[in-house]
PDB file of N, CA, C and O in Angstrom:
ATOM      1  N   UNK A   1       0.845  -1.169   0.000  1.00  0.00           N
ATOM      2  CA  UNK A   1       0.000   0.000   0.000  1.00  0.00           C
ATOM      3  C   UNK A   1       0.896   1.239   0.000  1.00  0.00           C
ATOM      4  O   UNK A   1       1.983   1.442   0.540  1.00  0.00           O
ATOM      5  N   UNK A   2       0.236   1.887  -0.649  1.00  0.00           N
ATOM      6  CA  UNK A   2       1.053   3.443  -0.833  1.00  0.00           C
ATOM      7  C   UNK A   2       0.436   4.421   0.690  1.00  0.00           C
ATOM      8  O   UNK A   2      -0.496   4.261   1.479  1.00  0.00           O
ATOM      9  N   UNK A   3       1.309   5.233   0.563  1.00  0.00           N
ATOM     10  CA  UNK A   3       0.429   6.536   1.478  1.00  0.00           C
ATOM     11  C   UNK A   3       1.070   8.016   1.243  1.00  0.00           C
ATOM     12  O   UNK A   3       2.216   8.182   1.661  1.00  0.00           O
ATOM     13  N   UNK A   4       0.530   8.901   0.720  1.00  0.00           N
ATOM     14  CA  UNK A   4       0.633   9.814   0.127  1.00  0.00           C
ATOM     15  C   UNK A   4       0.309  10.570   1.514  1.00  0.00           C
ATOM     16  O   UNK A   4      -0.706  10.226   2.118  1.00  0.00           O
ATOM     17  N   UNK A   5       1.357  11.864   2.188  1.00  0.00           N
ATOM     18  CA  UNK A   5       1.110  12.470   3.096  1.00  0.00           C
ATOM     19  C   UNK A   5       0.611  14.360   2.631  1.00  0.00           C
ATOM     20  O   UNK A   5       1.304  14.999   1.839  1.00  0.00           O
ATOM     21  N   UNK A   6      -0.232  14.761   3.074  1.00  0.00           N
ATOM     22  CA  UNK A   6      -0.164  16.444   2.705  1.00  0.00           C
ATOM     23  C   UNK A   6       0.545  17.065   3.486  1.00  0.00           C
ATOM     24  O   UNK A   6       0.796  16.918   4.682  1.00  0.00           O
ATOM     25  N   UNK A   7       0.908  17.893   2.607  1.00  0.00           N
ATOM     26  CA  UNK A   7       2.161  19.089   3.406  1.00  0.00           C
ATOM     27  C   UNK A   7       1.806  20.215   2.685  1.00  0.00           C
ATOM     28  O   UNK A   7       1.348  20.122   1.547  1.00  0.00           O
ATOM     29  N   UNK A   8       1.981  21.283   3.258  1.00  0.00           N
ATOM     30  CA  UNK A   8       2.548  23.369   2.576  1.00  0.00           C
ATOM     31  C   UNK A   8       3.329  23.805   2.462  1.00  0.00           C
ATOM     32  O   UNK A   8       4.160  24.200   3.280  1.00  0.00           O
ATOM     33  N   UNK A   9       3.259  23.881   0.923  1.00  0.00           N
ATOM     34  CA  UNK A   9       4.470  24.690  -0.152  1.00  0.00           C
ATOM     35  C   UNK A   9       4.310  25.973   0.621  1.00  0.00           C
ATOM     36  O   UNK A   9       3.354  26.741   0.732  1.00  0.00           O
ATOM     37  N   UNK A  10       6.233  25.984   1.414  1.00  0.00           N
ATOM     38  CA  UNK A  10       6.367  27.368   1.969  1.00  0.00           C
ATOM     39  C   UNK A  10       7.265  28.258   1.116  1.00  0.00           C
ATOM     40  O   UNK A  10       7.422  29.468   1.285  1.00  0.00           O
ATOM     41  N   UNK A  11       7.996  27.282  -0.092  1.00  0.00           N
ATOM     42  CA  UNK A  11       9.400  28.043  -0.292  1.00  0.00           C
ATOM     43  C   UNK A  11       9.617  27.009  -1.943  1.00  0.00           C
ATOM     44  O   UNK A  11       9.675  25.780  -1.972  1.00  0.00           O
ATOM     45  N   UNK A  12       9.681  27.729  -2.890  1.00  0.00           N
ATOM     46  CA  UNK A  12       9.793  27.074  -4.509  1.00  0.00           C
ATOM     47  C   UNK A  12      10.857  27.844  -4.812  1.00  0.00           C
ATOM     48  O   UNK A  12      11.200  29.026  -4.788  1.00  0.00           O
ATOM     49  N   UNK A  13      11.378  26.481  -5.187  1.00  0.00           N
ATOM     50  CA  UNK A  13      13.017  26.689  -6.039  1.00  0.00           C
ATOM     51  C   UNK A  13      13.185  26.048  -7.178  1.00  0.00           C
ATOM     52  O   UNK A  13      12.320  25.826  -8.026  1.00  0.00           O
ATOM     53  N   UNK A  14      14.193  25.780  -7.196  1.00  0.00           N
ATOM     54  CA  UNK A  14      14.463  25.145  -8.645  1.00  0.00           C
ATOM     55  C   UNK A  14      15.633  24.231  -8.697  1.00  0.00           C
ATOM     56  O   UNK A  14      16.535  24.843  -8.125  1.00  0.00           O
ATOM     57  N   UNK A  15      16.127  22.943  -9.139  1.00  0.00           N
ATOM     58  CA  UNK A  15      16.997  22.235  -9.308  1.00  0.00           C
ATOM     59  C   UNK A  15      17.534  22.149 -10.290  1.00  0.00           C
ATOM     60  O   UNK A  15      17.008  21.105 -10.676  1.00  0.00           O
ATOM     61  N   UNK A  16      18.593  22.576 -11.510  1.00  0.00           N
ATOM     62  CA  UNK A  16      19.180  22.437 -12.537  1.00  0.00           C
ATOM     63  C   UNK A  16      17.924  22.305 -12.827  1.00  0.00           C
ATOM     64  O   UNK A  16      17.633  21.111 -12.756  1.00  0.00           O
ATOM     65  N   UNK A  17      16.710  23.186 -13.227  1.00  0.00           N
ATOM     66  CA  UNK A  17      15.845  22.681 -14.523  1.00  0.00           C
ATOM     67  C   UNK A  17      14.380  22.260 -13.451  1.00  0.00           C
ATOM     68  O   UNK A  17      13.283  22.818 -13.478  1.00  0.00           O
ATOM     69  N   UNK A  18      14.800  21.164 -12.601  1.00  0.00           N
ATOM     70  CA  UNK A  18      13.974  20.335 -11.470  1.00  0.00           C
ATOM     71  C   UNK A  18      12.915  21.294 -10.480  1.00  0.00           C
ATOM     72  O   UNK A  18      13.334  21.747  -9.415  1.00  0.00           O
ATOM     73  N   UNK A  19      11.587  21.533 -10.920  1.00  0.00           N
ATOM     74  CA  UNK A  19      11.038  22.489 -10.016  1.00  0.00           C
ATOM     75  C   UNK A  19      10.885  21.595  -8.519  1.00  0.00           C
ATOM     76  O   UNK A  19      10.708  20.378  -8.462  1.00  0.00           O
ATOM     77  N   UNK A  20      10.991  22.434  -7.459  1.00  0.00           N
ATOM     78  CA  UNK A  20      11.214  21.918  -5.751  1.00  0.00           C
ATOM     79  C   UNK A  20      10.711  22.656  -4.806  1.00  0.00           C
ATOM     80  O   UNK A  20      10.395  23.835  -4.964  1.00  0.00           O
ATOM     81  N   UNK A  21      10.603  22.040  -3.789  1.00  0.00           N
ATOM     82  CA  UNK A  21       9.497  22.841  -2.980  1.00  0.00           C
ATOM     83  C   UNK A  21      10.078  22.410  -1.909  1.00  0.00           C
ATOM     84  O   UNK A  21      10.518  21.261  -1.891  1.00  0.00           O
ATOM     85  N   UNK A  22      10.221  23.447  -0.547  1.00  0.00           N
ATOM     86  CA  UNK A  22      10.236  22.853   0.784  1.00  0.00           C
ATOM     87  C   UNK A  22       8.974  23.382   1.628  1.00  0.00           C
ATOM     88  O   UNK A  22       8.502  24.496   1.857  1.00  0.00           O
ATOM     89  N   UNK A  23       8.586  21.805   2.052  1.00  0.00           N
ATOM     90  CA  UNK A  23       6.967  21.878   2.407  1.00  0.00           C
ATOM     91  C   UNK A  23       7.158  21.392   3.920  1.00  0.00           C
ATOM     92  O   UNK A  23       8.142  20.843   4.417  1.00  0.00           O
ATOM     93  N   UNK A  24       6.011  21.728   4.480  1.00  0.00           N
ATOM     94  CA  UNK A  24       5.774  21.556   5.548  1.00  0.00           C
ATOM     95  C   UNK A  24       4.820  20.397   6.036  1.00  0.00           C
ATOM     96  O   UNK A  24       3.799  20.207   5.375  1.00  0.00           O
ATOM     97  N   UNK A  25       5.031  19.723   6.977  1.00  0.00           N
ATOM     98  CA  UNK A  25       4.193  18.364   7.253  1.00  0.00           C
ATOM     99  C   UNK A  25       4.389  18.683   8.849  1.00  0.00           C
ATOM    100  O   UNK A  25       5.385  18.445   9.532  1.00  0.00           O
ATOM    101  N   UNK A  26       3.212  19.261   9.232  1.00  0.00           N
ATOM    102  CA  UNK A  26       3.130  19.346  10.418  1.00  0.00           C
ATOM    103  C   UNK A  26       4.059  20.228  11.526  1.00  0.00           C
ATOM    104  O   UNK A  26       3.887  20.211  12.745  1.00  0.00           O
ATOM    105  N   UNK A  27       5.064  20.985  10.812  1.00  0.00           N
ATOM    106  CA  UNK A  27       6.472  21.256  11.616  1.00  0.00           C
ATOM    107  C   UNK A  27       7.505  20.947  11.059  1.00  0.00           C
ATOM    108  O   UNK A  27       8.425  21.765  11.060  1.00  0.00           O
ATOM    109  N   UNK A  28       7.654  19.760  10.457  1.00  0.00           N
ATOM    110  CA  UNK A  28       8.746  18.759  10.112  1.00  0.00           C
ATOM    111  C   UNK A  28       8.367  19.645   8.416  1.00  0.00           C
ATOM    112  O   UNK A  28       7.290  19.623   7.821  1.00  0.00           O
ATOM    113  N   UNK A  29       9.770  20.419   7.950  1.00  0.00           N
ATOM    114  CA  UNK A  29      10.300  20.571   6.394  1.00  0.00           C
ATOM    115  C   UNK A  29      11.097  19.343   6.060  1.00  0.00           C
ATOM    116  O   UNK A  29      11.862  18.683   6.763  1.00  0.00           O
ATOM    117  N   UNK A  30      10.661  19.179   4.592  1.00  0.00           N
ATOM    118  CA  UNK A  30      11.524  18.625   3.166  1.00  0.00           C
ATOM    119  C   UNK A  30      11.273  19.218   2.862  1.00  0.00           C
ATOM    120  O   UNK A  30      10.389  20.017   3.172  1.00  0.00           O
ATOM    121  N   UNK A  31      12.419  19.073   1.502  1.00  0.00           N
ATOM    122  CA  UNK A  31      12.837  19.287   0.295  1.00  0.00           C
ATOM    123  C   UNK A  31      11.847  18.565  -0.527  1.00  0.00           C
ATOM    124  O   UNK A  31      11.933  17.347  -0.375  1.00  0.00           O
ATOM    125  N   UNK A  32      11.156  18.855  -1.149  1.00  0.00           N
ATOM    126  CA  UNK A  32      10.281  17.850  -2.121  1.00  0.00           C
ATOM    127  C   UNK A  32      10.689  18.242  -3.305  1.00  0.00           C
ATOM    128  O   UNK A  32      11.387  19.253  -3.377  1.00  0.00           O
ATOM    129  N   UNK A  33      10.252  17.353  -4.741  1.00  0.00           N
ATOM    130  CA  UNK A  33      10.158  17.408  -6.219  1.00  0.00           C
ATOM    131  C   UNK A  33       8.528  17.568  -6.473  1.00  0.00           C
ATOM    132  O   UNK A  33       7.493  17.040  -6.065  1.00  0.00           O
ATOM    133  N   UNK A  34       8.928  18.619  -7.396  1.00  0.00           N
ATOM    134  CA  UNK A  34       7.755  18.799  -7.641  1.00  0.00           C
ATOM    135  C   UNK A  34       7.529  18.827  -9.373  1.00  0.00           C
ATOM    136  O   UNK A  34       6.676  19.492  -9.959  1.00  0.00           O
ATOM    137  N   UNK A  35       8.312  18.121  -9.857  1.00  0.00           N
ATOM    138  CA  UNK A  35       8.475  17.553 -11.187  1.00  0.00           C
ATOM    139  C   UNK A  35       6.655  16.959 -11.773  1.00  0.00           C
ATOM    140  O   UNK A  35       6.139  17.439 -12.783  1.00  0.00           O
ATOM    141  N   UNK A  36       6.346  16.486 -11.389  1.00  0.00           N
ATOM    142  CA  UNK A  36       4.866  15.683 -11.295  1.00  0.00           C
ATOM    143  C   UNK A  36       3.798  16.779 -11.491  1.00  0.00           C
ATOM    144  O   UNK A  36       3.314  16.844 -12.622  1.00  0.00           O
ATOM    145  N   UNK A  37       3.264  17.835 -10.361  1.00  0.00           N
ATOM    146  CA  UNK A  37       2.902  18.855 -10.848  1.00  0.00           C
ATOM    147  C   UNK A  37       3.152  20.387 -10.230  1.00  0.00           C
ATOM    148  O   UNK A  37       2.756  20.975  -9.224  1.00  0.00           O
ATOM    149  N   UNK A  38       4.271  20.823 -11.689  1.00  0.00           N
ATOM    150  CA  UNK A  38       4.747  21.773 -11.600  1.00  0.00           C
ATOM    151  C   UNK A  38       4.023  23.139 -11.284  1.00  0.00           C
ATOM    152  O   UNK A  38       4.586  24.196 -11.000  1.00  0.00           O
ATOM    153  N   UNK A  39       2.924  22.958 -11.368  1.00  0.00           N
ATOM    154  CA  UNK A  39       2.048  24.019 -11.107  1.00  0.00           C
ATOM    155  C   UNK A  39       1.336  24.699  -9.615  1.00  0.00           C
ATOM    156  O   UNK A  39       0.475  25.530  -9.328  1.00  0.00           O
ATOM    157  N   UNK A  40       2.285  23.778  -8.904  1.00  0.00           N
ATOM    158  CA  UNK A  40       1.719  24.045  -7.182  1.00  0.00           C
ATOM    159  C   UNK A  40       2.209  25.180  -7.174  1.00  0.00           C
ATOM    160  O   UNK A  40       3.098  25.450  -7.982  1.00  0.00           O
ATOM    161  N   UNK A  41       1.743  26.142  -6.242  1.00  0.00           N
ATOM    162  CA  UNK A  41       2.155  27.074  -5.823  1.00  0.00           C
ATOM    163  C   UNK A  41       2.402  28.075  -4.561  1.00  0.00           C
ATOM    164  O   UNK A  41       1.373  28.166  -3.892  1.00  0.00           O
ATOM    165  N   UNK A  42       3.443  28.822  -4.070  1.00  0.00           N
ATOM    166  CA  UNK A  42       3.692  29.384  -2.486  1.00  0.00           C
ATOM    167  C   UNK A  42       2.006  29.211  -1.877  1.00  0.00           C
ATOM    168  O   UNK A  42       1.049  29.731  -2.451  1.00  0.00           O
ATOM    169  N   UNK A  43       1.862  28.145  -0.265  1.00  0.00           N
ATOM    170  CA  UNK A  43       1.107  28.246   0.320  1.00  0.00           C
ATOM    171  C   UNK A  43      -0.100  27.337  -0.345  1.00  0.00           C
ATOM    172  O   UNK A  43      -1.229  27.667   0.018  1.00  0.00           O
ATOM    173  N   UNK A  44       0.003  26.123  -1.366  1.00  0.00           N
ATOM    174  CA  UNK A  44      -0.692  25.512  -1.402  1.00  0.00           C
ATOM    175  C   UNK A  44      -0.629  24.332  -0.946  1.00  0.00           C
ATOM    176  O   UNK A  44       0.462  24.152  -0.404  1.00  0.00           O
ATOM    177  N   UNK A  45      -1.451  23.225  -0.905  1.00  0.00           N
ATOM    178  CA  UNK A  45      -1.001  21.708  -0.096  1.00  0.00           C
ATOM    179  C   UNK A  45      -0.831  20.719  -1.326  1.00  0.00           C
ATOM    180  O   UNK A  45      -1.379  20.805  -2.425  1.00  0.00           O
ATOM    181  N   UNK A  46       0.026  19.799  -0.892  1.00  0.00           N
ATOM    182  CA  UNK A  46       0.456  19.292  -2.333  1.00  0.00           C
ATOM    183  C   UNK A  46       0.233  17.716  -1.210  1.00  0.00           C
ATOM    184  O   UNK A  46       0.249  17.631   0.018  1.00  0.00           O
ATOM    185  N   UNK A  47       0.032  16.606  -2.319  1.00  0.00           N
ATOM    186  CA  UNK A  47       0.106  15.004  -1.541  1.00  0.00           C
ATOM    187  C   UNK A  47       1.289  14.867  -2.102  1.00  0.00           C
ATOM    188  O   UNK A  47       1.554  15.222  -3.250  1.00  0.00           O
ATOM    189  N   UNK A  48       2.283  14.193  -1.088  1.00  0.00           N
ATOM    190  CA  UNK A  48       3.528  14.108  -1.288  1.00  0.00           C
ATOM    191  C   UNK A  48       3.750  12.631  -0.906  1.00  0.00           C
ATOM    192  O   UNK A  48       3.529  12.272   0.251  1.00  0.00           O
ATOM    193  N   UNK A  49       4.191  11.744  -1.865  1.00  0.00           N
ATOM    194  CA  UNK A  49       4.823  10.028  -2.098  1.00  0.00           C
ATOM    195  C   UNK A  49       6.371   9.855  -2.240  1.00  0.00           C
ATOM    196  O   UNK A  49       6.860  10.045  -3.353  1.00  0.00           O
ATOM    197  N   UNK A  50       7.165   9.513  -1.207  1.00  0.00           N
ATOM    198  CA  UNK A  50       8.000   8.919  -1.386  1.00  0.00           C
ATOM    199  C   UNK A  50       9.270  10.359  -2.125  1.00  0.00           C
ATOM    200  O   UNK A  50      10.290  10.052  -2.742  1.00  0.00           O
ATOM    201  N   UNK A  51       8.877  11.720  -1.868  1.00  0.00           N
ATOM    202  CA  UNK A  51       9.981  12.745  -1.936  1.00  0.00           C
ATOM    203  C   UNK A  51       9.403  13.424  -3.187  1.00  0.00           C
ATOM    204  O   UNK A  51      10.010  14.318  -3.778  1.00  0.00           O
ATOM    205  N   UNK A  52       8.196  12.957  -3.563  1.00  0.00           N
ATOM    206  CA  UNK A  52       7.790  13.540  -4.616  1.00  0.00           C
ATOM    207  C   UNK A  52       5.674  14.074  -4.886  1.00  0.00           C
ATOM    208  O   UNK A  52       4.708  13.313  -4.831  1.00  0.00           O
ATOM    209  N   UNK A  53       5.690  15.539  -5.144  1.00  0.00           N
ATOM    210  CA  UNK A  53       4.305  16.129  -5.319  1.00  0.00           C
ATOM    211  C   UNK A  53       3.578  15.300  -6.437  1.00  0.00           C
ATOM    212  O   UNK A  53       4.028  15.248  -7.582  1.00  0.00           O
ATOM    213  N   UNK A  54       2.223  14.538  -5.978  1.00  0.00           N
ATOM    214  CA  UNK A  54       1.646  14.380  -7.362  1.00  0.00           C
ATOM    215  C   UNK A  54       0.618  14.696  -7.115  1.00  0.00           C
ATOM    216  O   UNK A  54      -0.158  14.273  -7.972  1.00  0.00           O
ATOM    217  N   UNK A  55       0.237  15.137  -6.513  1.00  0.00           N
ATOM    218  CA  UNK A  55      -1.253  16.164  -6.399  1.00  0.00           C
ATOM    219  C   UNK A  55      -1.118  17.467  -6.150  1.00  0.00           C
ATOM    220  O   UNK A  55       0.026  17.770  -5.811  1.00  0.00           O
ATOM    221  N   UNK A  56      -2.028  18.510  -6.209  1.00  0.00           N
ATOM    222  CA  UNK A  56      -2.047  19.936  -5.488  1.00  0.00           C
ATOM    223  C   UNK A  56      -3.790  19.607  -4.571  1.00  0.00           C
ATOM    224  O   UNK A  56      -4.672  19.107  -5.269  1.00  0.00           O
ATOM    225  N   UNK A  57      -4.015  19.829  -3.533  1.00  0.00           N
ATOM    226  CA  UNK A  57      -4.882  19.573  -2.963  1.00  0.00           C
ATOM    227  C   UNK A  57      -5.914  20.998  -2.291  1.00  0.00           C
ATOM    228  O   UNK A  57      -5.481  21.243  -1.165  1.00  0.00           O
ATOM    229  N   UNK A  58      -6.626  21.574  -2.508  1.00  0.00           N
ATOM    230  CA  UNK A  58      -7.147  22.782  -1.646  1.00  0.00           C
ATOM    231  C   UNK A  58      -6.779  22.426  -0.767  1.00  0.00           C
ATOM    232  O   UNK A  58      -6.158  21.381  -0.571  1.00  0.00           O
ATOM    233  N   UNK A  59      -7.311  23.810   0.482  1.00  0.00           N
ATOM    234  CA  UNK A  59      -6.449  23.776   1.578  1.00  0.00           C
ATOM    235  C   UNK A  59      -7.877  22.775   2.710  1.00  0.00           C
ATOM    236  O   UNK A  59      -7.599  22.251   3.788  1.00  0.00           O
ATOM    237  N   UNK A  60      -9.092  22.760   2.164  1.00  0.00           N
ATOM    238  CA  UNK A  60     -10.012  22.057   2.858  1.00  0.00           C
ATOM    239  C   UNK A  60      -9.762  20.741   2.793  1.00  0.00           C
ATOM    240  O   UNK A  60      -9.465  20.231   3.873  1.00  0.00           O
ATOM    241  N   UNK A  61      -9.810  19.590   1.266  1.00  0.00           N
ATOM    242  CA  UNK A  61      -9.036  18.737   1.516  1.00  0.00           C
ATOM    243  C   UNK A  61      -8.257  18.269   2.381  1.00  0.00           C
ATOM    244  O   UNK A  61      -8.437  17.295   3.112  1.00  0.00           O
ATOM    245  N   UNK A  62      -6.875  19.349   2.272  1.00  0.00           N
ATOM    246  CA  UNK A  62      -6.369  19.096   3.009  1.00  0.00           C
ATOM    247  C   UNK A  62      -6.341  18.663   4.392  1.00  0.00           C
ATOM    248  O   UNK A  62      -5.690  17.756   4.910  1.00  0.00           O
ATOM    249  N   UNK A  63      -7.388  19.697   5.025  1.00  0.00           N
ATOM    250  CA  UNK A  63      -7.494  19.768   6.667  1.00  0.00           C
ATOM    251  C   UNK A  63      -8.386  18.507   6.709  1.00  0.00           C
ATOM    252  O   UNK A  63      -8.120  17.678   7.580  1.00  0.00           O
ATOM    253  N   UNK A  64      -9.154  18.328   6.079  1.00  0.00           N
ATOM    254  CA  UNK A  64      -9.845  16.543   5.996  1.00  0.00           C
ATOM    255  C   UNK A  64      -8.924  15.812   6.197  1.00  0.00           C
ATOM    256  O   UNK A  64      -8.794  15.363   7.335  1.00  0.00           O
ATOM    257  N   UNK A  65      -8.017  15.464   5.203  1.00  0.00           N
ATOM    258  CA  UNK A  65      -7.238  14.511   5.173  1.00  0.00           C
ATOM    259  C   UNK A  65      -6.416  14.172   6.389  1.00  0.00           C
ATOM    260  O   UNK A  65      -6.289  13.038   6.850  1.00  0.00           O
ATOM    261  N   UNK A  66      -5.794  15.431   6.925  1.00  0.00           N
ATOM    262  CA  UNK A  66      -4.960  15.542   8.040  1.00  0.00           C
ATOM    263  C   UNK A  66      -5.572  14.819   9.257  1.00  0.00           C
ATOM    264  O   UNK A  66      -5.066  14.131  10.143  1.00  0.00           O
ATOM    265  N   UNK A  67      -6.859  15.218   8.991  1.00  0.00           N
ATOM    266  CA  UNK A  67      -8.327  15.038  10.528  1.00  0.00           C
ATOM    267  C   UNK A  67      -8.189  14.132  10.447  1.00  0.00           C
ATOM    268  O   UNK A  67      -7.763  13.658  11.500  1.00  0.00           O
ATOM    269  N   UNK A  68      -8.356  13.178   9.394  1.00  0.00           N
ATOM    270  CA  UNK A  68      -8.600  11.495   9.046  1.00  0.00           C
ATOM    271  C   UNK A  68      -7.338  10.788   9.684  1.00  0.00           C
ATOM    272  O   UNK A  68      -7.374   9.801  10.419  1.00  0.00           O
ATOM    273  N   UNK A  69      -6.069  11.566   9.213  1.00  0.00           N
ATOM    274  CA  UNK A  69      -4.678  10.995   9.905  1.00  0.00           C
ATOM    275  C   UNK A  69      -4.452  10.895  11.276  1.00  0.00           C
ATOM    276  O   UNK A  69      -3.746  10.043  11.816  1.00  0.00           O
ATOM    277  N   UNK A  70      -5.210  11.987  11.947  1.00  0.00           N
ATOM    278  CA  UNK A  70      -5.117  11.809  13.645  1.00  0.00           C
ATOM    279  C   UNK A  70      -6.138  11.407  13.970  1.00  0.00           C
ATOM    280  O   UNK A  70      -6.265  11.782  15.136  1.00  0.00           O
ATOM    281  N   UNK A  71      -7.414  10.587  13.540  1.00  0.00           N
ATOM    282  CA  UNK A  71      -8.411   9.952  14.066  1.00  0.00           C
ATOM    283  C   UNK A  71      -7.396   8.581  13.885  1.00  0.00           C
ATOM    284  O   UNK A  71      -6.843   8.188  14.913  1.00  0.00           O
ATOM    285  N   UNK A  72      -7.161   7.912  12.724  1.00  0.00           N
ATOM    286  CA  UNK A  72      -6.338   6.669  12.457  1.00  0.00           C
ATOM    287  C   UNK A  72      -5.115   6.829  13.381  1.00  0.00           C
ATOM    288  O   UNK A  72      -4.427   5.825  13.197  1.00  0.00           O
ATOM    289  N   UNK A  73      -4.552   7.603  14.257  1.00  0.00           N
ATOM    290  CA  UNK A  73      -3.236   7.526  15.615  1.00  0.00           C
ATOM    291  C   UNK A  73      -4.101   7.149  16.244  1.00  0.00           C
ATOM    292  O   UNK A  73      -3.963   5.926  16.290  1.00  0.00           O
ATOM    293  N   UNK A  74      -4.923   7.423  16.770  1.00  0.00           N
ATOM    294  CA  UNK A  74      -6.127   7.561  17.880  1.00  0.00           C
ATOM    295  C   UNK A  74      -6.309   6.225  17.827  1.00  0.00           C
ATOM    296  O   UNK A  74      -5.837   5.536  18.732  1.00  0.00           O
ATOM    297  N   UNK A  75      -7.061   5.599  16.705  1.00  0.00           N
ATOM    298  CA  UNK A  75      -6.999   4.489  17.199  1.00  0.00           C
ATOM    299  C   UNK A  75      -6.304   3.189  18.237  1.00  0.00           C
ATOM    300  O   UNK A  75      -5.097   2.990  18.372  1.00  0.00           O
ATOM    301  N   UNK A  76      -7.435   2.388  18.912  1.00  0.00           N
ATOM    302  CA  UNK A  76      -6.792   1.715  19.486  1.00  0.00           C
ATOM    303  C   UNK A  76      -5.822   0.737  18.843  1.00  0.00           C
ATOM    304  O   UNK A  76      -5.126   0.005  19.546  1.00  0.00           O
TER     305      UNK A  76
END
């Protein structure tokens, strides 16, 4: 199974060519690729797999998704 985490594009750069993003997941920054879709932009939420953006997500999504992630800790 895959799991794709959301994070916020705080900071877009560029790699020889390679568009990049350092996003935020809770506190915790990476460096992400954002090769997949280049079109995210400062302050949006992107689903991030394995060091790399393949979604751009609104920011409601987002806060769903996140909600869903700390109900599933919660669990017993």
């Amino acid at each position: 199974m895959c799991l794709g985490v959301p994070g916020k594009v705080l900071e877009l750069t560029d790699d020889r060519g390679t568009p990049m993003a350092l996003v935020d997941f809770g506190g915790v920054t990476r460096e992400i690729c954002l090769a997949y879709v280049p079109e995210a932009q400062l302050g949006e939420y992107v689903i991030v797999h394995a060091g790399m953006a393949i979604q751009v997500l609104d920011e409601q999504a987002a806060a769903e998704t996140l909600r869903l992630f700390e109900e599933l800790g919660e669990a017993p």
